[in-house]
PyMOL CGO cylinders between C-alpha atoms (Angstrom):
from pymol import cmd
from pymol.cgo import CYLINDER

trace = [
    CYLINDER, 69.42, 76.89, -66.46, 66.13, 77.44, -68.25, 0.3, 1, 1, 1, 1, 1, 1,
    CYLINDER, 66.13, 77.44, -68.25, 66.48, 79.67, -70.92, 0.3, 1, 1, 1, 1, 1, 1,
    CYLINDER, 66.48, 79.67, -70.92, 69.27, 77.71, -72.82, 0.3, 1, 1, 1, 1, 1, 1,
    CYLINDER, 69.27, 77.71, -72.82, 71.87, 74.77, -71.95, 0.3, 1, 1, 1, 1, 1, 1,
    CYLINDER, 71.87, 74.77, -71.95, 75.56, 76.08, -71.37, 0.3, 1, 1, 1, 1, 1, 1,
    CYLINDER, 75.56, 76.08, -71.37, 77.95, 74.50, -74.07, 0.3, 1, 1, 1, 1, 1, 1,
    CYLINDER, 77.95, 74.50, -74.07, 80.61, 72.46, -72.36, 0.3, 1, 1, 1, 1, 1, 1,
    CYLINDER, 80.61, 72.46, -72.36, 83.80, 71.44, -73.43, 0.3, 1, 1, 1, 1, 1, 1,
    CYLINDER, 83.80, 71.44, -73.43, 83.23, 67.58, -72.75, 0.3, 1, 1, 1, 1, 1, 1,
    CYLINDER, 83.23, 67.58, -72.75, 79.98, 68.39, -75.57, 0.3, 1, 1, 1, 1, 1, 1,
    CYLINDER, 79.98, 68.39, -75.57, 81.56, 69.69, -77.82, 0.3, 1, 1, 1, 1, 1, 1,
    CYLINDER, 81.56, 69.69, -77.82, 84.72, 67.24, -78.27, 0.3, 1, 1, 1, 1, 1, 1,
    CYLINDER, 84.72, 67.24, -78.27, 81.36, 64.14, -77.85, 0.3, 1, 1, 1, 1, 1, 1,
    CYLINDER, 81.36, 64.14, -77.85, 79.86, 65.68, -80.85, 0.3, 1, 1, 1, 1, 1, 1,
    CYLINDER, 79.86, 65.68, -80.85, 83.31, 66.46, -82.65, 0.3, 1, 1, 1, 1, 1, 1,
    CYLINDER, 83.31, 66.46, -82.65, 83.90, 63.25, -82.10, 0.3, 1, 1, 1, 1, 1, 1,
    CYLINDER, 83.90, 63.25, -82.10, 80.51, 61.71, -84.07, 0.3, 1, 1, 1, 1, 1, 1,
    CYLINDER, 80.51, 61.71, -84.07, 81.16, 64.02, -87.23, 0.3, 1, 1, 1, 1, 1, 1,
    CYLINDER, 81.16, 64.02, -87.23, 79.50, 67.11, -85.90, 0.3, 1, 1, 1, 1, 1, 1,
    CYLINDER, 79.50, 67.11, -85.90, 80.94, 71.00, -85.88, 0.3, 1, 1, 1, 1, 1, 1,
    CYLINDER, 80.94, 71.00, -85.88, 79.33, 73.21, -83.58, 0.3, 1, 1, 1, 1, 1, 1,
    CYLINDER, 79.33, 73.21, -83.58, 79.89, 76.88, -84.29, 0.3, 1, 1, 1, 1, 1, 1,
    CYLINDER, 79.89, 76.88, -84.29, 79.90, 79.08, -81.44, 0.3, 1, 1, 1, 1, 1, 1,
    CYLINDER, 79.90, 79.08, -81.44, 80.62, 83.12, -81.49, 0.3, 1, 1, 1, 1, 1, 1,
    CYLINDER, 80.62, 83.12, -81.49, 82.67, 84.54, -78.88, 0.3, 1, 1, 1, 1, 1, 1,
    CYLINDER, 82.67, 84.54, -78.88, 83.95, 83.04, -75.49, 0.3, 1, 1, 1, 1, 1, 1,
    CYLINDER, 83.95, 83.04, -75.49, 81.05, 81.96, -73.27, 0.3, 1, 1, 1, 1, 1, 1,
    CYLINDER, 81.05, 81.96, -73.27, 78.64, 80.16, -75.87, 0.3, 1, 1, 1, 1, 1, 1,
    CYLINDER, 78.64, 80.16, -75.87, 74.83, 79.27, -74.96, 0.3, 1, 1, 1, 1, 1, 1,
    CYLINDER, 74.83, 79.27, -74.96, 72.44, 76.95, -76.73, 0.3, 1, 1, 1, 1, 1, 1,
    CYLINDER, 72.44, 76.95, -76.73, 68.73, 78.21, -77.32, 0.3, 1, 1, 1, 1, 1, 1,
    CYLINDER, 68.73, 78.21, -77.32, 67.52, 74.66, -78.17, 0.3, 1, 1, 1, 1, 1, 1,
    CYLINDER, 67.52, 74.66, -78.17, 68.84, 71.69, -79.96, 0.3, 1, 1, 1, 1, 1, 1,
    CYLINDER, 68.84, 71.69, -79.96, 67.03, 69.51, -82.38, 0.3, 1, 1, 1, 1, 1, 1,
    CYLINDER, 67.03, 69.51, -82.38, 68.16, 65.71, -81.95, 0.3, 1, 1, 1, 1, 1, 1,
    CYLINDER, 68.16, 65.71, -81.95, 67.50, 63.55, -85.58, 0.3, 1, 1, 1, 1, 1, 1,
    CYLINDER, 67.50, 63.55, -85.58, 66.69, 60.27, -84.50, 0.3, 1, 1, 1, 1, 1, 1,
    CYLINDER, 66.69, 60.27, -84.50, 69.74, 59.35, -86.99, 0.3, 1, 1, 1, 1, 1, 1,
    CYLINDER, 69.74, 59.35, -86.99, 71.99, 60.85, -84.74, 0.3, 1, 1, 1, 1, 1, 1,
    CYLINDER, 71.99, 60.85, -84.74, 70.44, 59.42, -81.36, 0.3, 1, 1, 1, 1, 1, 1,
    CYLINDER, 70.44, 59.42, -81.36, 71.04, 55.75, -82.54, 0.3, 1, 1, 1, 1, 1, 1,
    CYLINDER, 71.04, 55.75, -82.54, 74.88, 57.28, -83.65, 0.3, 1, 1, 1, 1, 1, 1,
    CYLINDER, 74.88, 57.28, -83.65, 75.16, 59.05, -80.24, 0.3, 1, 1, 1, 1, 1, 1,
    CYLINDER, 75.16, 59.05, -80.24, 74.04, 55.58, -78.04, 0.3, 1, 1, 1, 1, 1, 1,
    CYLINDER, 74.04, 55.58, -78.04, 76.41, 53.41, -80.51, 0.3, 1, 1, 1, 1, 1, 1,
    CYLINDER, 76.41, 53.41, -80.51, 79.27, 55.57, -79.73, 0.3, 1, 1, 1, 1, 1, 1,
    CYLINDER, 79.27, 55.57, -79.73, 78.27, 55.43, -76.00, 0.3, 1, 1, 1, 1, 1, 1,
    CYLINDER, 78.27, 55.43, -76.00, 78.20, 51.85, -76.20, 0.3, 1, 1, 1, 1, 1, 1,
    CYLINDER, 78.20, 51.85, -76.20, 82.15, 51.60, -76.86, 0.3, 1, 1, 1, 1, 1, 1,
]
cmd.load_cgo(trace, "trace")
């Protein structure tokens, strides 16, 4: 998909799961972009490590 990346379950509870909320509105959520800190790409591949 091109104009956005679908919001999956197994996302969401990764990024629940670092500290993050993600607030979607109604049932089928879509992401237009997503800006990555490089903070939270060395928390993301530490967690991925375990």
């Amino acid at each position: 998909m091109i104009a956005g990346l679908k919001v999956e379950e197994e996302i969401i509870r990764d990024l629940e799961r670092l500290g993050i909320k993600l607030c979607i509105r109604g049932q089928h959520g879509y992401w237009a972009s997503l800006r990555i800190e490089p903070d939270l790409i060395s928390r993301i591949k530490e967690a991925q490590k375990e």
